[in-house]
N, C-alpha and C positions, 0 to 999 in steps of 0.2 A: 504494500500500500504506500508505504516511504517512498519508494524508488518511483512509482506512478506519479506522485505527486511532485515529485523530486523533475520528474522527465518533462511534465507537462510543463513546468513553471519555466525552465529548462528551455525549449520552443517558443513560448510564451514572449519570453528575452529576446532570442533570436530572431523570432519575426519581427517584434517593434525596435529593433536597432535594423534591421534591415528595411524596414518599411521608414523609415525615420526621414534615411539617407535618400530614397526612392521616391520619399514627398513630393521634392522637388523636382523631379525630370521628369518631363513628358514632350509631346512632339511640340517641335517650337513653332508655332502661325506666324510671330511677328516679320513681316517686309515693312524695314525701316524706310528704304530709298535711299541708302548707304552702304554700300557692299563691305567696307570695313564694321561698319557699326553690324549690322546683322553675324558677319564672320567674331565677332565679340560677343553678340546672345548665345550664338549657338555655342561658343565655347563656355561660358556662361553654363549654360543648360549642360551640357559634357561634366565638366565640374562639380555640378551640383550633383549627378549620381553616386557620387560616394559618399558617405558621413562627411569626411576627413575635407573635401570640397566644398561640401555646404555650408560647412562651419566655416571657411574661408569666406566665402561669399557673404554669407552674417555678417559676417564682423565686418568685412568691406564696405557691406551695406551702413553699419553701425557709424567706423569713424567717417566713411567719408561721404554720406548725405545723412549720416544723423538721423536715421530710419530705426527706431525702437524693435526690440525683440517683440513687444506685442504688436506692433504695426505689420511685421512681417509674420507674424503666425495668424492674423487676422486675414492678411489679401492672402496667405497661401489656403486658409480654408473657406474662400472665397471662389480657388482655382485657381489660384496666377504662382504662376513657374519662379524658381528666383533670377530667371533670366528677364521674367518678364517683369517683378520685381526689381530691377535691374534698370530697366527702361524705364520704368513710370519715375522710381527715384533720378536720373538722369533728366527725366522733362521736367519736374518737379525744382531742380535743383538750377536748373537753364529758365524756367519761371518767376522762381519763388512762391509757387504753392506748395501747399500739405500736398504729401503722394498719397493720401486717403481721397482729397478730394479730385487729383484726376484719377485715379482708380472709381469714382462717383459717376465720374463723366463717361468711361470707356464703359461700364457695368451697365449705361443707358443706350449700348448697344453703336454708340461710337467704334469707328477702327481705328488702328491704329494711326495710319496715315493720317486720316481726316482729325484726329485728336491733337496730334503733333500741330496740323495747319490752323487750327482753331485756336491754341494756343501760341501761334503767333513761332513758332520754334521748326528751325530747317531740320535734317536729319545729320546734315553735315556740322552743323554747331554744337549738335547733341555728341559728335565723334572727337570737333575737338575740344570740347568739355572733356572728354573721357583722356583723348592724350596729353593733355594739360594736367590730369590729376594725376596720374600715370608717372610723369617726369617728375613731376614734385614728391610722389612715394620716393621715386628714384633716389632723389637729390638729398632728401631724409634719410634713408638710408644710407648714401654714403657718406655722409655727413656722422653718422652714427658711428661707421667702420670707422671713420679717420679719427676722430675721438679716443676711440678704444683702442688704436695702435698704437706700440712704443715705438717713439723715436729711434730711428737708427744710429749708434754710435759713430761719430767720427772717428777715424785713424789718422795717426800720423802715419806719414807716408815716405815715413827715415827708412835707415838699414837699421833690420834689426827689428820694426817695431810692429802692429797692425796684419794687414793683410797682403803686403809686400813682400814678405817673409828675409829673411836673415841669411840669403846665399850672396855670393860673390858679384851679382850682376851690377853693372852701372845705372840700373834703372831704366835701361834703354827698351 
């Protein structure tokens, strides 16, 4: 009876660590009118089939449109992908609206396209919003590295001393 109970709870785990990850992907619809920006949903959407990718995606979504963990657990059981998720936070952020309320707008059976032109936002300003944020993780980041590295020591560059080493050469 232990080991039943033990098995089932067991699966139980299993499926919703597997369903968890799974949430998020499904087939992507969105045509931005940006072959770069769509080639970023869809890898977006790729991404999010794993736990270990979704949680990236979260948190992406997190620092950098400021999109709450309950805003994203609310449009995801709404239907919306975290790619898609992705996008509206991107219009949203190219606007300055809530991404609830154009999630309000597309859920009234707006597309994509026509949500984007309504809101006054090309698809290509939505791409370089995203390579602008992009280069700035970048720039953060090595900024971060170069902090954390120790200075390299100088050497004297006598005989005898450093990395020259102490053989007979003229230095030549």
């Amino acid at each position: 009876m232990k080991k039943l109970i033990l098995l089932s709870v067991s699966i139980a785990l299993v499926l919703s660590a597997v369903s968890y990850g799974v949430d998020f992907k499904a087939n992507l619809s969105i045509k931005t009118g940006d072959a770069s920006l769509d080639l970023h949903l869809r890898n977006v959407n790729a991404k999010a089939s794993t736990t270990a990718g979704a949680d990236e995606i979260r948190n992406d979504l997190r620092t950098n449109f400021s999109v709450t963990d309950r805003e994203i657990l609310f449009l995801s059981r709404k239907g919306y992908t975290l790619a898609e998720i992705n996008y509206l936070a991107l219009l949203a952020k190219q606007t300055g609206k809530n991404v609830n309320d154009i999630a309000a707008l597309h859920s009234q059976g707006v597309g994509w396209g026509i949500l984007a032109k309504r809101l006054g936002v090309h698809p290509r300003d939505l791409n370089k919003l995203r390579v602008q944020q992009k280069k700035q993780e970048k720039a953060i980041v090595k900024e971060r590295i170069k902090e954390n590295t120790p200075e390299t020591p100088k050497y004297k560059m006598e005989r005898g001393f450093g990395p020259a080493g102490g053989g007979r050469g003229k230095g030549k």
